[in-house]
Each structure stands twice: as C-alpha cells, then as structure tokens.
C-alpha positions as a LaTeX table, in Angstrom:
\begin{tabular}{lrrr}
\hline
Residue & $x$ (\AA) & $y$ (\AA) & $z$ (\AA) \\
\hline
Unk1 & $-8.78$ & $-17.96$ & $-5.30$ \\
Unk2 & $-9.62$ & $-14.87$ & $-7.33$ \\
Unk3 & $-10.51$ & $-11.55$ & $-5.65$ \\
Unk4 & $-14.34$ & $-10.54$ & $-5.88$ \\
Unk5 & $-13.94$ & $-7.25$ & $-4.05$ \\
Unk6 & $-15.14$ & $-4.54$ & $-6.87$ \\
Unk7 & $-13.71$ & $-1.87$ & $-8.27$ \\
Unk8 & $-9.65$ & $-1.34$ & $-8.92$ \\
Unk9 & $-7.27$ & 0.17 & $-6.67$ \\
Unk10 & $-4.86$ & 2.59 & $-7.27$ \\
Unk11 & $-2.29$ & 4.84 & $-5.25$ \\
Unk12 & 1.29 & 6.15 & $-4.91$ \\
Unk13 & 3.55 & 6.38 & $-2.29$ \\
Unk14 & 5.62 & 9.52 & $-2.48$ \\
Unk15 & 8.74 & 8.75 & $-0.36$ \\
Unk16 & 11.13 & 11.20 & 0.61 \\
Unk17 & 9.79 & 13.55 & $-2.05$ \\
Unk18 & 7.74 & 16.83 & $-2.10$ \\
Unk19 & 8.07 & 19.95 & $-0.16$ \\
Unk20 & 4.92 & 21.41 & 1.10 \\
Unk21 & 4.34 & 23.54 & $-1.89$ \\
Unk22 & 4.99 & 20.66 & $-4.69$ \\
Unk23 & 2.56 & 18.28 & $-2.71$ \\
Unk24 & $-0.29$ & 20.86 & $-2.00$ \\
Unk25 & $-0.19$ & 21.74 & $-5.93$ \\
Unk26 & $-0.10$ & 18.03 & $-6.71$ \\
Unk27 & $-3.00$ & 17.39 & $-4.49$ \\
Unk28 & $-5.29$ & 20.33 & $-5.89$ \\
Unk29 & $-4.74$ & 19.08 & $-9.60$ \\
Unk30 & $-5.80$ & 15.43 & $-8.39$ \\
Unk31 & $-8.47$ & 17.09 & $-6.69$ \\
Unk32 & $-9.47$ & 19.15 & $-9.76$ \\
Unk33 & $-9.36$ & 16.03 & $-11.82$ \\
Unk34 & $-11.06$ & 13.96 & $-10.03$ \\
Unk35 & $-14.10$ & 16.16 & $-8.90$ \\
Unk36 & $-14.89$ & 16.61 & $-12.31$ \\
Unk37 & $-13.99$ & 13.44 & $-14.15$ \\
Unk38 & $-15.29$ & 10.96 & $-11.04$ \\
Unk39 & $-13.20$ & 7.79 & $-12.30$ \\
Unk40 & $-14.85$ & 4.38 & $-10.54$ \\
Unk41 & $-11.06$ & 3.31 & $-9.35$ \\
Unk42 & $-10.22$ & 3.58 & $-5.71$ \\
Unk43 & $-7.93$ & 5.79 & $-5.38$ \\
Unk44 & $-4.86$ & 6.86 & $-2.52$ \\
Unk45 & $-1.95$ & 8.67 & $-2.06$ \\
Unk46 & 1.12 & 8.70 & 0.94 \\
Unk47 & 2.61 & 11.85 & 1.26 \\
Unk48 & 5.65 & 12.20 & 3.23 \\
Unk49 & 4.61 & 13.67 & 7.41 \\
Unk50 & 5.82 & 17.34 & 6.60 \\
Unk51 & 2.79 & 17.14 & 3.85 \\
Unk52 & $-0.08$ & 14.97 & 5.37 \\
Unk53 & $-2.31$ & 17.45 & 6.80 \\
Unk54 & $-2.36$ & 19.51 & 4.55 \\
Unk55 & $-2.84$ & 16.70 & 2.07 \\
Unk56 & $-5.34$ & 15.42 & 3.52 \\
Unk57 & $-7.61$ & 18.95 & 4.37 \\
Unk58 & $-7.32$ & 19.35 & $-0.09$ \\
Unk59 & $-8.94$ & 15.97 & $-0.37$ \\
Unk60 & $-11.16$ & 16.02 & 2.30 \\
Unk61 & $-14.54$ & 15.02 & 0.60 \\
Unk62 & $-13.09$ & 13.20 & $-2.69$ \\
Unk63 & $-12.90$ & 9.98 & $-3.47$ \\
Unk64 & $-8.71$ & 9.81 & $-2.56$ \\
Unk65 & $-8.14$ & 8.26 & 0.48 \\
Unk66 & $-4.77$ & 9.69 & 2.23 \\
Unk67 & $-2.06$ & 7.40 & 4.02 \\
Unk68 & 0.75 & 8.07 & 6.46 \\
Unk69 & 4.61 & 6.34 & 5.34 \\
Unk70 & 4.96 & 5.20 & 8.76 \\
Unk71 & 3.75 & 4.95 & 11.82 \\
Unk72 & 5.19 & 3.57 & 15.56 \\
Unk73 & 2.82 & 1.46 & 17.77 \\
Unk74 & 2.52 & 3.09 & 20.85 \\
Unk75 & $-0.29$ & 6.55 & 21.28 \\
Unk76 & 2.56 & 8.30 & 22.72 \\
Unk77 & 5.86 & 8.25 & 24.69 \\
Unk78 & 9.39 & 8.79 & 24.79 \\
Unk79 & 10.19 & 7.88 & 20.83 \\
Unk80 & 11.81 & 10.86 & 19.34 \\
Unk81 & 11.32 & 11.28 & 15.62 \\
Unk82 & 8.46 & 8.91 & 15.77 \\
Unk83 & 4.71 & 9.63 & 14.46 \\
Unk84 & 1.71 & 7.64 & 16.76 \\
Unk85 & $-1.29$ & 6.33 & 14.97 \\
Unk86 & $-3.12$ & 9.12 & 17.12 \\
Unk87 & $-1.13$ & 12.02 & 15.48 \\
Unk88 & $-1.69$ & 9.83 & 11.85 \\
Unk89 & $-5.82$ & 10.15 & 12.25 \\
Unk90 & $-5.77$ & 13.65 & 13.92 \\
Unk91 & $-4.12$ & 14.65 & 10.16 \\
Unk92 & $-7.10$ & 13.46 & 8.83 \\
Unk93 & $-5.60$ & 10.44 & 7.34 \\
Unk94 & $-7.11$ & 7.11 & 6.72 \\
Unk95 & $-4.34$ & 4.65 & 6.07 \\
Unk96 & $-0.98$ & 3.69 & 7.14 \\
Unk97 & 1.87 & 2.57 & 5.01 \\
Unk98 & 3.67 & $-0.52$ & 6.87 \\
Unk99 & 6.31 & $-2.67$ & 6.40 \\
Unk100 & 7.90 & $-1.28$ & 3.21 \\
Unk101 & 10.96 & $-2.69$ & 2.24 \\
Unk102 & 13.11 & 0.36 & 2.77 \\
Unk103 & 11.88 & 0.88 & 6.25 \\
Unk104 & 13.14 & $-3.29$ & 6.74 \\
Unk105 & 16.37 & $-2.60$ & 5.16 \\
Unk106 & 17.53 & 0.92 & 6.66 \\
Unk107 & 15.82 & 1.07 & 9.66 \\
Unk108 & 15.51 & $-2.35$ & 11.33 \\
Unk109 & 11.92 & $-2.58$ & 10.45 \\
Unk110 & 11.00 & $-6.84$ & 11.14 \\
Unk111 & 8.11 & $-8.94$ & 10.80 \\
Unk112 & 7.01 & $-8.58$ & 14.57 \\
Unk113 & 6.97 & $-4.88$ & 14.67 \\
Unk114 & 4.70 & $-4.79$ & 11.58 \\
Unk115 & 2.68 & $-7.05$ & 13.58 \\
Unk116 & 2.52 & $-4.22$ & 16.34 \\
Unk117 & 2.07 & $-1.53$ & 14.06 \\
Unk118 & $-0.77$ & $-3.22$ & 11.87 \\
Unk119 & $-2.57$ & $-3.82$ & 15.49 \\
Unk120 & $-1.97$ & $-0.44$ & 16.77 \\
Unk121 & $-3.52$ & 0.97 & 13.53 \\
Unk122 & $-6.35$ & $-0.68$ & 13.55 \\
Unk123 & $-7.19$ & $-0.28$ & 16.93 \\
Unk124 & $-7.70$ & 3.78 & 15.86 \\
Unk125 & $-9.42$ & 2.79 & 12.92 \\
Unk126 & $-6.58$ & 3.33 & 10.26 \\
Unk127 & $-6.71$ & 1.18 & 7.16 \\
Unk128 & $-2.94$ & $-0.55$ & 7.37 \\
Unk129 & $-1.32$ & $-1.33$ & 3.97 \\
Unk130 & 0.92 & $-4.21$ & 4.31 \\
Unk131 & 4.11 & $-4.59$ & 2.51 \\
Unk132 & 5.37 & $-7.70$ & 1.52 \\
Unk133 & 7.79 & $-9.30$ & $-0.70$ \\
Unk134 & 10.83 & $-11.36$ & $-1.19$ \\
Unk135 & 14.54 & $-10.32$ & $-2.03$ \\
Unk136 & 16.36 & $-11.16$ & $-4.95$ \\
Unk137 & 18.40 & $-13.58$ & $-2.62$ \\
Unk138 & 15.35 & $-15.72$ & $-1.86$ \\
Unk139 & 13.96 & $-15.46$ & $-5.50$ \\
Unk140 & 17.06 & $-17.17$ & $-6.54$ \\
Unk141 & 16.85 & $-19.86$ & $-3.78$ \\
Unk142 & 13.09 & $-20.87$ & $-4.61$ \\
Unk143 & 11.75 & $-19.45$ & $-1.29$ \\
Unk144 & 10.17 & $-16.40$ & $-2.24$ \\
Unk145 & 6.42 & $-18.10$ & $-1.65$ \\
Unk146 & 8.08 & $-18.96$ & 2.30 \\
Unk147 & 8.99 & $-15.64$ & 2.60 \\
Unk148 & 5.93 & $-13.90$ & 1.56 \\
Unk149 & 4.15 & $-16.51$ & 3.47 \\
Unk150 & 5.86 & $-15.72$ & 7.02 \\
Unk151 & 5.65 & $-12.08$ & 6.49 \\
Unk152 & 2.00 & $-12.30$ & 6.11 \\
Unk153 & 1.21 & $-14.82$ & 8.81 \\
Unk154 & 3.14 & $-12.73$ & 11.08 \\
Unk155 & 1.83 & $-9.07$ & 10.23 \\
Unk156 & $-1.70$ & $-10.60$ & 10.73 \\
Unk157 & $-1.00$ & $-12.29$ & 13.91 \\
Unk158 & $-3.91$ & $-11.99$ & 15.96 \\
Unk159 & $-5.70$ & $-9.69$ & 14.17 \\
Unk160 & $-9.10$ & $-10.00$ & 15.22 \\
Unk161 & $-11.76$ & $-11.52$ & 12.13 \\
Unk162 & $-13.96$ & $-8.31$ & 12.68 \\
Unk163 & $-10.97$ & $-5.76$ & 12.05 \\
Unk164 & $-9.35$ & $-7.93$ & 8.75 \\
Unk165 & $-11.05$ & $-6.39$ & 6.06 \\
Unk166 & $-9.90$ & $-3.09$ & 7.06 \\
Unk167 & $-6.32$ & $-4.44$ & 6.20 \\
Unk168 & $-4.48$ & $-4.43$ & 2.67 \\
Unk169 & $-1.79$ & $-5.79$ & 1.37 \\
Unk170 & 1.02 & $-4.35$ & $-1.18$ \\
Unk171 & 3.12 & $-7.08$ & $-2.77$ \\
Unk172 & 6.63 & $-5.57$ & $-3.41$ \\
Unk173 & 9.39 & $-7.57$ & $-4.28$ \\
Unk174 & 12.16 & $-5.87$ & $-3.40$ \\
Unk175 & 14.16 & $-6.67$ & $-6.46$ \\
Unk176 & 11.48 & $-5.14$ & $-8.43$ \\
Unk177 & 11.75 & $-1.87$ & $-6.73$ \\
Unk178 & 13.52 & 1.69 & $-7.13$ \\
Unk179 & 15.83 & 2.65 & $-10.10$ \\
Unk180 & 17.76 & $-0.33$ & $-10.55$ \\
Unk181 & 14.42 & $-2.52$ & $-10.28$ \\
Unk182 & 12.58 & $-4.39$ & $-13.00$ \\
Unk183 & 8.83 & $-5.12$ & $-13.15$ \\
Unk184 & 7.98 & $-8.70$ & $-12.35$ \\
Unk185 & 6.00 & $-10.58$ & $-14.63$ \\
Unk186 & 2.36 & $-10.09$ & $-14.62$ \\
Unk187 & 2.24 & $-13.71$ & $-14.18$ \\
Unk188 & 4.73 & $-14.09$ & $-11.43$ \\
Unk189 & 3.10 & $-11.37$ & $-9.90$ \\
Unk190 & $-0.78$ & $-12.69$ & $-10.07$ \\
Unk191 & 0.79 & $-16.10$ & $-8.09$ \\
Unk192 & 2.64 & $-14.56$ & $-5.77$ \\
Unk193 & $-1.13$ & $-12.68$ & $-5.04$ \\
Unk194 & $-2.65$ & $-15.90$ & $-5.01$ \\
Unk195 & $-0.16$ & $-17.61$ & $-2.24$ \\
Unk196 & $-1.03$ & $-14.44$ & $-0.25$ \\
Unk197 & $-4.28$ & $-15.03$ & $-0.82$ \\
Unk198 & $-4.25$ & $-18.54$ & 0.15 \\
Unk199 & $-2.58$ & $-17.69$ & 3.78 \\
Unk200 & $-5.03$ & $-15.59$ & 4.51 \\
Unk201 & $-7.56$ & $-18.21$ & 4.14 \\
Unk202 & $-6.00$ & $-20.32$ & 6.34 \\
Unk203 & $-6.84$ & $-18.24$ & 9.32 \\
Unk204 & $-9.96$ & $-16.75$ & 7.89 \\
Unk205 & $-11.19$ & $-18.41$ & 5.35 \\
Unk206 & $-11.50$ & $-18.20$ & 1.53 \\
Unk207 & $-14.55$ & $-16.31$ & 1.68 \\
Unk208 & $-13.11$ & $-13.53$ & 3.49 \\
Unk209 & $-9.61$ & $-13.80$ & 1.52 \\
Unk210 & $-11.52$ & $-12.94$ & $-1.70$ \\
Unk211 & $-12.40$ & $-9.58$ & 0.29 \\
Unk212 & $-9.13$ & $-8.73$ & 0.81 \\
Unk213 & $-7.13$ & $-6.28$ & $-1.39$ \\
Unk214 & $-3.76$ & $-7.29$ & $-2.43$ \\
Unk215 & $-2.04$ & $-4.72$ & $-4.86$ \\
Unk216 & 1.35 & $-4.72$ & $-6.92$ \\
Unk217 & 4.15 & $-2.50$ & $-6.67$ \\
Unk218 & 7.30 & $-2.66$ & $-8.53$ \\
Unk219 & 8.36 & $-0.77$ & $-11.35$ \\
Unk220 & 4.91 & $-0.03$ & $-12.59$ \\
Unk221 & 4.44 & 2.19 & $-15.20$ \\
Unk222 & 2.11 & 3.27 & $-18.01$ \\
Unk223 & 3.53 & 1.07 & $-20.00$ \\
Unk224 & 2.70 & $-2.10$ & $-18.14$ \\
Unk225 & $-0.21$ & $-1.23$ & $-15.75$ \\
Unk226 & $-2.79$ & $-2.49$ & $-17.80$ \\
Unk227 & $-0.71$ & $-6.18$ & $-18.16$ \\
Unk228 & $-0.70$ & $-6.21$ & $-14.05$ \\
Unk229 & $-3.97$ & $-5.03$ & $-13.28$ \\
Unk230 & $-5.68$ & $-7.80$ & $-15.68$ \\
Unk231 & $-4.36$ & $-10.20$ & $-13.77$ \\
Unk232 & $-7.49$ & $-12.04$ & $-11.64$ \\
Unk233 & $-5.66$ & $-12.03$ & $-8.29$ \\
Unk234 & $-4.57$ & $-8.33$ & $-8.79$ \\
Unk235 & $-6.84$ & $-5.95$ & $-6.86$ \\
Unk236 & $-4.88$ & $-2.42$ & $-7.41$ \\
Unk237 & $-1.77$ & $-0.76$ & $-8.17$ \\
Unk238 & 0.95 & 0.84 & $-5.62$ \\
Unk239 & 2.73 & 2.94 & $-7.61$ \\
Unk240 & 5.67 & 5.08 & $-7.01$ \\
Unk241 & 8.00 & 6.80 & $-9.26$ \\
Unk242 & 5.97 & 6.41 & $-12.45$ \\
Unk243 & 2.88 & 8.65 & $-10.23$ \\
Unk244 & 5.18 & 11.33 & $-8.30$ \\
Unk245 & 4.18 & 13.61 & $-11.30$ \\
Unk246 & 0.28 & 14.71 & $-10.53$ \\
Unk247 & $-0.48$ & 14.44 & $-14.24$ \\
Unk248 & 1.44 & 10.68 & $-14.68$ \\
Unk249 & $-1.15$ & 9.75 & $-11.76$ \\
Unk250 & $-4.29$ & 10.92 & $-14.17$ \\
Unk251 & $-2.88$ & 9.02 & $-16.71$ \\
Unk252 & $-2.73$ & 5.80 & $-14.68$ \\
Unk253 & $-6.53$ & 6.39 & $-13.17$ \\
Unk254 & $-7.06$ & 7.19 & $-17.16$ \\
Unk255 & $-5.54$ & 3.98 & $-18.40$ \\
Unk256 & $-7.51$ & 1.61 & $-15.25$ \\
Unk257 & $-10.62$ & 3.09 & $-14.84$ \\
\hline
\end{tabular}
C-alpha cells in the first residue's frame, strides 16, 4: 500500500547533544541554507529542551519544522524533571518526539504511555512522531512484524480519525541504531513500512494510511540515504548521528531533494 503523500521527509534528532551555542549556530546555517536554496523536502529537527526555544525563534518562518525529545502527558503537576505538551508549544515547537527506543529501554517508557503521550499531544495541536521498532531479540525469533504491529495499534489507540493525519511514524529498529548499529536493508526496511502501513488501515482505512508518513531511522547515512528513501513505502528520513553536523544535514537535503 504505497504512500501518496508528496514530497520527502527529512529530520534529525539531536539527543543528548548541543549546548546552547553549538545548536543556535547549527540552526542559523540551516536557516541560511535553506532561505536561499528553498529545497522541496520537508524538513525537521529535535533539539535537546535546554535548546528548543531558541531553536525554534531561528526558524520561525522557514520551512524546518522544530520537535521536542520528549514530552509527559499531563498540562501540569507534580512531575519533576518532566516537560508538558503546554511548555513544548509555548517554545514554539510543532512536533513531539515519542516513544524512542532509548526512552523504552532507560527510562521505562511502554506502549501505553506512548498512547497517553501521542493523545496528550495532539490534543494541543503538536504533530507526534511515533517510534517504533523491534529488537534484535525479536528479529531473530520472526516476530518483529508482531512487535511493530502492537506498538502501533497501541500508540494509536483511540486516536480520533480527524486528529490521525497529524501523526507520524519513525520506524527504528533498535538493532539498527547508535554506534554499534547497522543499517537495515532498504528492502527489509520498505516491508516493515508496509506492515505499518497495513495496521493503520485496519482502523482507518487504506485511503487514509497512504496519508500517513512513516520514515526510517537507523544508521542512515550519506552513503545509503538515497537506497532507503527510493523505497515506495518510505516517506522520509530520521536521521541522527550522520546530521548532528549542520553541514552533513545540507548534504542529506542535497542528496533527497
């Protein structure tokens, strides 16, 4: 069920990375760049909190969309350390980074309070991007379509039809990710982004599903960006290592524009 939505998608989540400084300059070179050059690719980046405002004030009126890491589901309240979708969209932001696989695996992050979060955000009008994927584990035990399968079902749960296209998805398998990670096949990847596809057609339909933008992240690189983002079911890239440097970014929007 190939994707019909337009245009390519592109964006990087920085992580624990950046001081103020290093993420202002990066964001006035992409700014510079992108005012004058006006690539058709949709672009994004996630700074980390310490950085989003100010982010997000440099790139106020271009084309690059800005996105929180995180985000807890309540407006406010007694959750120390936390950020509330209210304090997110008062940066100026206009996604949310949810469900990443680091956030599962360090911080007790779980299917159900994805589901919270991704209704939360769009109740103040935040794009949430989804992230999904299996572990090696269930790779290796021929389950890695189940898993991707429950995590969507469940971060979509309820999820009213007039608020899903606001929603995209990243598909990370966590195998494929950080230092020690290798790139899935282009392939592997573009079926994997068809089975997500697919469950989101069972709830919404197939005309919708094609609407929805489902990205890959995992080891990209300028070296095998163009080999993902042929791939019919592949809608955008989430990059993160291979775009922390501002002028590795321009090369990727160079390279898929």
């Amino acid at each position: 069920m190939q994707n019909t939505s337009g245009n390519k998608w592109l964006g990087s989540g920085w992580k624990m990375h950046r001081t103020l400084s290093e993420a202002q300059a990066y964001a006035e070179s992409l700014r510079t760049f992108v005012e004058r050059e006006h690539p058709s690719v949709h672009l994004f980046v996630v700074p980390p909190f310490t950085a989003l405002s100010s982010v997000c004030r440099i790139l106020s009126g271009t084309q690059v969309q800005v996105g929180g890491q995180n985000m807890h589901w309540a407006d406010h309240g007694a959750f120390t350390g936390e950020i509330s979708p209210l304090m997110i969209r008062d940066c100026g932001a206009q996604i949310v980074e949810l469900g990443h696989s680091e956030r599962r695996e360090y911080f007790a992050e779980t299917d159900y309070s994805v589901n919270k979060k991704v209704l939360a955000a769009l109740q103040h009008g935040l794009h949430p991007l989804i992230c999904v994927g299996e572990t090696a584990v269930e790779k290796e035990f021929d389950v890695a379509e189940t898993s991707v399968q429950r995590q969507v079902k469940i971060a979509l749960h309820a999820v009213p039809l007039d608020n899903i296209r606001s929603v995209m998805i990243a598909y990370e398998p966590v195998w494929a990710i950080g230092e020690a990670g290798s790139p899935a096949e282009p392939d592997y990847a573009n079926h994997i982004h068809g089975i997500i596809r697919d469950t989101i057609a069972l709830t919404y339909g197939p005309q919708i599903s094609r609407e929805i933008r489902i990205m890959y992240g995992g080891s990209v690189n300028l070296g095998n960006a163009e080999r993902f983002i042929q791939q019919s079911e592949v809608d955008g890239l989430f990059v993160g290592r291979a775009a922390w440097e501002v002028d590795s970014f321009i090369e990727l929007i160079k390279l898929i524009r």
